[in-house]
N, C-alpha and C positions, 0 to 999 in steps of 0.2 A: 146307372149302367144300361138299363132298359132304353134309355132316349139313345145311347148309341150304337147298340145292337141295330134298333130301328132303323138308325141312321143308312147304315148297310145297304136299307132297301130303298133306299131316294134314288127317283129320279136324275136326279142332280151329280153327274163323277165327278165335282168338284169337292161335293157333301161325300159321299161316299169314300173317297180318297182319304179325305178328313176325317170322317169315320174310323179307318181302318187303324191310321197315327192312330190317332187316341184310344183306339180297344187296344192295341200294342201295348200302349204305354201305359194303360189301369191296370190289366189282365196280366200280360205275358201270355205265359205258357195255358196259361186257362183260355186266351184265344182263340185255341186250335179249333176248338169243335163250330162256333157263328164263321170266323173265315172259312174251312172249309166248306162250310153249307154255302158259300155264298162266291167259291172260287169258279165258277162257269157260269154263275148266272150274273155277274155285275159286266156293266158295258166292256167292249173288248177291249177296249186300249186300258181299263185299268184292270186288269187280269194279272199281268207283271205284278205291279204294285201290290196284291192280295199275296200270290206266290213269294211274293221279297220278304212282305211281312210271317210269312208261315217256316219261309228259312231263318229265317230271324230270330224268330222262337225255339227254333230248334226243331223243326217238324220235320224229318226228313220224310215222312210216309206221302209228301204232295209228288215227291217223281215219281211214285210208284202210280198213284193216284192220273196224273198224267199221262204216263205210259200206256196206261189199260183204256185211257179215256181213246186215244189213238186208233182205235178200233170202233169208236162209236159210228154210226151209221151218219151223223147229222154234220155236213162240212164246217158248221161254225162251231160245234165241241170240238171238233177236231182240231182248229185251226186254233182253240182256245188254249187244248191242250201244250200243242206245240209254242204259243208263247209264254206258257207257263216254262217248261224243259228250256226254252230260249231266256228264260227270265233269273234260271236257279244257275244252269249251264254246267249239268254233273256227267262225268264221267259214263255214271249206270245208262244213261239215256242214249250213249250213240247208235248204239245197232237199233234203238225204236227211231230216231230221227234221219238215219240212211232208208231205214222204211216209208219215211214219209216223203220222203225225195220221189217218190213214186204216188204219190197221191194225185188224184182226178181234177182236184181243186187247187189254180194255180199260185192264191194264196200259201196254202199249206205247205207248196212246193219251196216256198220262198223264205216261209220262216225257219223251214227248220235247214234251209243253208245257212240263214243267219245266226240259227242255235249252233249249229256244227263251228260256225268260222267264230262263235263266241269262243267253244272249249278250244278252237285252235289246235296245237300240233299233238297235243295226247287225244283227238280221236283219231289220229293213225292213217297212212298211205292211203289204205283201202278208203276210207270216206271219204280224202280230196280225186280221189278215181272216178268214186260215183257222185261226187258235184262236180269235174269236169264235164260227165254227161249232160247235164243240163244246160252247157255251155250251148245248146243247141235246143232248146226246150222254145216250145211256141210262142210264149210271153216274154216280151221282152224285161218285163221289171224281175223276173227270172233267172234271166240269163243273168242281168245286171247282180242279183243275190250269189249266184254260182261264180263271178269274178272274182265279187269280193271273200268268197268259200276256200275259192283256192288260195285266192292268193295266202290265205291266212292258215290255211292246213299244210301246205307244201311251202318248203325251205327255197326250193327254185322250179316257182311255177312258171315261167315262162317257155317252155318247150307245150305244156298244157294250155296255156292260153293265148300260146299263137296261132291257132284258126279265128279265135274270136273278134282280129285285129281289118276282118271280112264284113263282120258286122252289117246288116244292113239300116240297126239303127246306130245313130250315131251316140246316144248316152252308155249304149254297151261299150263302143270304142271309146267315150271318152274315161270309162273305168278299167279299159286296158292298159290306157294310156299312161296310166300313175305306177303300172310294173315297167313299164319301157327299158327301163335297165337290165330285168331278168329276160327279156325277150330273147329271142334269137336275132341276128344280123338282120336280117332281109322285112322280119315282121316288125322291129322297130324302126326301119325306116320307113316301111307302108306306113305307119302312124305318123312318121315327122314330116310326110308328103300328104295325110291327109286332106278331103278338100271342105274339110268345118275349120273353124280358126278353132274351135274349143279344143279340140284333140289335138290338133300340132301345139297350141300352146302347153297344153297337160305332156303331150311326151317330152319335149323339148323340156319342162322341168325336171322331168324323171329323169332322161338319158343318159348312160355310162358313158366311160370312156370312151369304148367304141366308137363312139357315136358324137367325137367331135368335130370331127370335118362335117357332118352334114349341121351343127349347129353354130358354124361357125358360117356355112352357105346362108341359114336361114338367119342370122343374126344381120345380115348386108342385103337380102333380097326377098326376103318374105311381105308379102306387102300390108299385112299385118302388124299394127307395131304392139299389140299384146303378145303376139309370137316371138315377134325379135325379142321383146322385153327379156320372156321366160328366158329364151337361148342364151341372153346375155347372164342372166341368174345361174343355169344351167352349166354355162361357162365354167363361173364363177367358184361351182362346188364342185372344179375336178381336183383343187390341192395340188397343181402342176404348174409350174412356174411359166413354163413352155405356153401353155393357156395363155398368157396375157399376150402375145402379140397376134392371135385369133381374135383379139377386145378389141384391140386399138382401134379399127376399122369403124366400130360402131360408135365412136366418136365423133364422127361424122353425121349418125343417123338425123334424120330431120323434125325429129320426134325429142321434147326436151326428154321423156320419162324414159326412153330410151339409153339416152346418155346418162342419165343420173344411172340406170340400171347396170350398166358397163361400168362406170368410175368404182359402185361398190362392190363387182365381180373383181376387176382390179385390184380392188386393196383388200379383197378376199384374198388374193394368189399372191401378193405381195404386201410389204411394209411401206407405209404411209412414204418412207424416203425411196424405196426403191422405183416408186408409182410416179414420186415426183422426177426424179434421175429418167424414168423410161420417156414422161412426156417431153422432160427439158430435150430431150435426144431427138424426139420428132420433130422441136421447132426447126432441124432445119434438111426435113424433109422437101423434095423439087415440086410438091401440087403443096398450094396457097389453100386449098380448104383443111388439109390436114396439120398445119400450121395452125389453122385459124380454130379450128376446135379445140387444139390440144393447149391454146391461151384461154378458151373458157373454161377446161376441162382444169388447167391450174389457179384459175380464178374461185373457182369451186371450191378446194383442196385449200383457200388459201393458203398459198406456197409463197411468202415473203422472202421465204432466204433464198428465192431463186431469181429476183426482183432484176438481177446484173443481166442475167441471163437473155431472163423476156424482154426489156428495154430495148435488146437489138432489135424487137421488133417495127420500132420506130423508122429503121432505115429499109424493112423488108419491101421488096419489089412489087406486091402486091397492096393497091389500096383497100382492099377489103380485111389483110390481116392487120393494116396500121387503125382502121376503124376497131377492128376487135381491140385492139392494146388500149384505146380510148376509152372503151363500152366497161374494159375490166382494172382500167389500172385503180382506182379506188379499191379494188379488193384484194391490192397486193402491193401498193405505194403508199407509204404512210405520208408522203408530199406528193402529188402526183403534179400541181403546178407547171412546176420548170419543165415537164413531159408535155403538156399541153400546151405552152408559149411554144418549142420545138414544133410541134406537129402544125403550129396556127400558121406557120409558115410553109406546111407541105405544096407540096406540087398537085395534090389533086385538090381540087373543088371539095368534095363532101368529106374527106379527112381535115380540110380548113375549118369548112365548117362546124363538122364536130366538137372539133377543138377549140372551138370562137364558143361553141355555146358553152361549151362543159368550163369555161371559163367565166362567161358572164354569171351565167347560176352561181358558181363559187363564189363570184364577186359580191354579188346579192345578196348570199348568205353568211358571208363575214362582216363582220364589225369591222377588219382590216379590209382596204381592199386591193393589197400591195398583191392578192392572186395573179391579175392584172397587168401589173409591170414588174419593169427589171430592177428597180429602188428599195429593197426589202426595209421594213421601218424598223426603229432600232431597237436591237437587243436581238432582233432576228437572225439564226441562225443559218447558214445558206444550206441550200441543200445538197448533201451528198451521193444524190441520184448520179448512176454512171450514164451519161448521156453519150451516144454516140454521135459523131460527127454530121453535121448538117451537110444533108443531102444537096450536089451540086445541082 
């Protein structure tokens, strides 16, 4: 038992750490008296770990112990004690850790927001008041302590942490940024407009209701596509049906990760068939890219049972949406052949094309190679594909 009493005083917090397990676990409660002698003097990150071990045994005289340390002259007792009270997180300790909210040393100041936003909503109105004030404290990794203070002691902080959306650094805002929904109007848009891509993408995940038209702006014009992304995600957790035709748009986007980000906001707000029913309905929107996304967008989805549907794409006026129907029909034609002999005959040059090569490859990779011609070998079945009328 002596080798790890010693142990206690290593050098080494990995030993020490170690240490402490295993006197826990020979000792117990005969513990108390080596950890205590050794709760302020072992390195400070492992401080918590002694205090965890001392509530563990049952010791509750370590808050008292810490409380009183709070007063010591020396900033790093000080700040030792506060992460011990951050470490146990008891009720007795708020009004000593509202006091340390006031401490010289800006560490101190930091921890015991963090002790405070541990115990959360039973230390009461009065304590997320006095970590609002810090919302304006010199130190920036402070103010960042005091965001996350309130937000976790007030029910709805954001009327409190809407000056901080001013910020002059930007990691303060980007931890405003994750209440966007409690904000008020005006201060959650300062964040959806801000000019870091991290905080517009961090609001734009938070953001309410409210706050769908501006994420439905940034979801088409952000020129960010980690922002569009979020917005599309954002979208995606308003539970409003209405939502999906604010998606659709980003179907377009020029970004694959963007669109993949839209199609699962979509079949968040909707049923796999309804997602499919919205897109089949865009094919025959009057612009040819909205068309043409919303055939990868069901290639995606592989949506077979709408296969009738897409094939009119075959006759569509734009060569660029008859290329799309090329690029995707393997992922929604279980014979796509008799579609590419049709297309090999198109009027434009590289829909021929396409369709010449997406042929020969087939041809290459069959054993048959009736891909090719119109003589299918026997026992072949013809195909059922509903082809539409070749183009004059």
């Amino acid at each position: 038992m002596r080798v790890v009493t010693d142990a206690l005083e290593d050098s080494s917090p990995e030993v020490v750490a170690a240490a402490v397990r295993r006197l826990v676990e020979l000792e117990g409660e005969r513990a108390t008296t080596a950890l205590r002698a050794r709760l302020f003097e072992v390195d400070l990150s492992l401080v918590p770990d002694v205090a965890k071990a001392l509530a563990r045994i049952g010791d509750r005289g370590v808050v008292g112990i810490a409380i009183a340390a709070l007063d010591d002259p020396r900033p790093g007792r000080r700040l030792a004690a506060v992460r011990v009270l951050d470490a146990v997180a008891d009720r007795e300790s708020v009004e000593s850790l509202r006091r340390g909210l006031d401490d010289d040393v800006a560490g101190v100041r930091a921890q015991a927001l963090d002790a405070l936003a541990r115990i959360g909503g039973q230390a009461g109105t009065c304590a997320s008041a006095d970590c609002a004030r810090l919302l304006a404290d010199p130190a920036p990794y402070v103010r960042i302590a005091a965001v996350r203070a309130v937000a976790s002691l007030e029910p709805q902080p954001g009327p409190l942490l809407a000056p901080a959306v001013q910020d002059r650094d930007r990691f303060v805002r980007l931890a405003v940024a994750q209440h966007a929904a409690s904000l008020p109007e005006q201060a959650a848009r300062a964040l959806l407009e801000d000019g870091d891509v991290r905080v517009r993408e961090a609001a734009a995940r938070a953001a309410g209701r409210r706050e769908v038209g501006a994420l439905s702006v940034l979801l088409t014009d952000d020129p960010a596509r980690d922002v569009r992304r979020a917005a599309a995600r954002g979208l995606g957790g308003m539970h409003e049906e209405r939502v999906a035709d604010l998606l659709i748009p980003g179907l377009e986007d020029r970004d694959a990760l963007v669109r993949v980000a839209v199609l699962h906001a979509l079949e968040q707000l909707l049923t796999r068939d309804q997602v499919v029913r919205r897109l089949c309905s865009e094919l025959g929107d009057t612009r040819a890219v909205r068309r043409r996304a919303c055939l990868y967008a069901l290639a995606r989805l592989e949506a077979r049972e709408v296969r009738r549907e897409v094939s009119r794409a075959a006759i569509d006026p734009d060569p660029e949406v008859r290329l799309a129907l090329i690029h995707i029909a393997e992922a929604l034609f279980d014979e796509p052949a008799p579609l590419m002999r049709y297309l090999s005959a198109d009027r434009d040059e590289a829909v021929r094309d396409a369709a010449e090569v997406w042929l020969l490859r087939a041809a290459q990779a069959s054993p048959l190679s009736h891909v090719y011609t119109d003589d299918p070998p026997e026992g072949h079945q013809p195909s059922t594909l509903p082809l539409p009328p070749p183009p004059v």
